[in-house]
N, C-alpha and C positions, 0 to 999 in steps of 0.2 A: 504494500500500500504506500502511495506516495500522494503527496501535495503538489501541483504546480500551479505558479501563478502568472499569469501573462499579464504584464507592467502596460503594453497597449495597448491591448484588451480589456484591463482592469475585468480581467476573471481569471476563478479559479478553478482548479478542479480535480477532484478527488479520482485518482487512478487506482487501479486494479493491482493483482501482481503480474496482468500481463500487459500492463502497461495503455489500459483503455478505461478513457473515462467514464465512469459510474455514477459522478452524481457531478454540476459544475453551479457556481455561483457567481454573480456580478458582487464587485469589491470595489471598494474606493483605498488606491495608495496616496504615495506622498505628492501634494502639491507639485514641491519641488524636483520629480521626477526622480531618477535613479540616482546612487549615490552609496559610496561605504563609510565614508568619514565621518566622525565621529561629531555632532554638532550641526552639520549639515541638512536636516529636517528630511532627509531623500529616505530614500525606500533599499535597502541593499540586496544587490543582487546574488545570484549565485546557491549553489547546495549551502540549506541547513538542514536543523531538526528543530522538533520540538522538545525543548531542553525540560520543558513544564509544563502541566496543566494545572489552571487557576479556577476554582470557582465553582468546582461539582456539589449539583444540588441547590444552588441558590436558584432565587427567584429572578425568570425574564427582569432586563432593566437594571439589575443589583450596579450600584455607582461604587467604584473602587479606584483609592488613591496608593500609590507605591506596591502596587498589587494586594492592597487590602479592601475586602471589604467594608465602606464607612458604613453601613448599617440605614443608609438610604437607598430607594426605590426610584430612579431616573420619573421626574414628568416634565411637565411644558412650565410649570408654577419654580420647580425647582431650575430649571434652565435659566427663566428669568433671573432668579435672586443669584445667579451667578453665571454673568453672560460672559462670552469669551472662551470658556473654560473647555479643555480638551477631553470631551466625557471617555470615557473608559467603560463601557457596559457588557454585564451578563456574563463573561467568559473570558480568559485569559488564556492563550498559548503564548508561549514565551518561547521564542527563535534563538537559534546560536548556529554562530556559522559553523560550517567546517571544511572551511578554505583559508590558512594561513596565511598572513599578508595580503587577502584580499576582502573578506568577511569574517576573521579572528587573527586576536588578538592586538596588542596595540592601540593604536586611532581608528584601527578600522571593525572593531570586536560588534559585532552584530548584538550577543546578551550583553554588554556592558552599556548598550546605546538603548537599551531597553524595547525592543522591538516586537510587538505583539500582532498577533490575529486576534481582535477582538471586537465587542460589540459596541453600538454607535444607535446613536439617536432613530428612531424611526423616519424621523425629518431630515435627515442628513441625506446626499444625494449618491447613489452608488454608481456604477460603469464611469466613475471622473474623477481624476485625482484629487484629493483635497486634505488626505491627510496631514498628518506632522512627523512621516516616517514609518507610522503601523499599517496592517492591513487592517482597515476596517470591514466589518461585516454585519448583516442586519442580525437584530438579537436572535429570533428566532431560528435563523438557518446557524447559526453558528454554535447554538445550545445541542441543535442535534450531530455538527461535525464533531464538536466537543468529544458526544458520546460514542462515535464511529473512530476516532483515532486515538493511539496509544502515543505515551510519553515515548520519543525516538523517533515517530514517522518522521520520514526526510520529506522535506518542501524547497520544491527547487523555484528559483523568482528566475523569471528573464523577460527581459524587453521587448522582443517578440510574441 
């Protein structure tokens, strides 16, 4: 089982082990397009995994800061009273590269740049980049990826 994501597609899609896709999703990455560097707000390319999973068993929407649960439920009320803000919803996978000098370690370490598939506002716009670096994804499709992949699935990002 593997993850790919296509950066100009902004989709993804859950592969087999014979390498055919099973299930695909529209994804919102980084704004600023591709990128490894550290600080750079881009989306990094290249073989990972998923180094983590965050979040099993919470509720659709769960708002979480530093990969923690704050113990609030994402709305449009709660948005207000804190605009701007990079929501984080329902699910955590947590990415690490494992391409040396190219997406680990260093400036260009993929977990240390804290890079996630995660969940995002229902308002938020998906097939366009607009992230800050993560893959975002709608709550709902991403609670059931959540539960379809193990900690290790490889997720490959490319531009194409």
């Amino acid at each position: 089982m593997e993850l790919r994501i296509s950066l100009a597609d902004q989709r993804m899609e859950l592969l087999n082990e014979e390498g055919e896709a099973v299930q695909a999703w529209s994804v919102s990455t980084a704004a600023k397009g591709a990128g490894e560097l550290a600080g750079s707000y881009q989306t990094p390319r290249g073989r990972h995994l998923i180094r983590a999973k965050i979040g099993a068993g919470l509720p659709l929407n769960t708002v979480f800061r530093a990969r923690r649960p704050t113990g609030e439920i994402y709305t449009p009320e709660l948005a207000l009273a804190h605009p701007g803000r990079d929501w984080i919803l329902t699910r955590i996978l947590w990415l690490s590269g494992l391409e040396p000098g190219h997406n680990r370690l260093a400036n260009r370490d993929t977990m240390r740049r804290y890079i996630y598939i995660h969940g995002t506002p229902d308002t938020e716009p998906m097939g366009v980049p607009a992230s800050h670096g993560c893959i975002r994804m709608r709550n709902a499709d991403l609670a059931d990826l959540f539960d379809r992949v193990p900690v290790y699935t490889t997720v490959l990002i490319v531009e194409s």
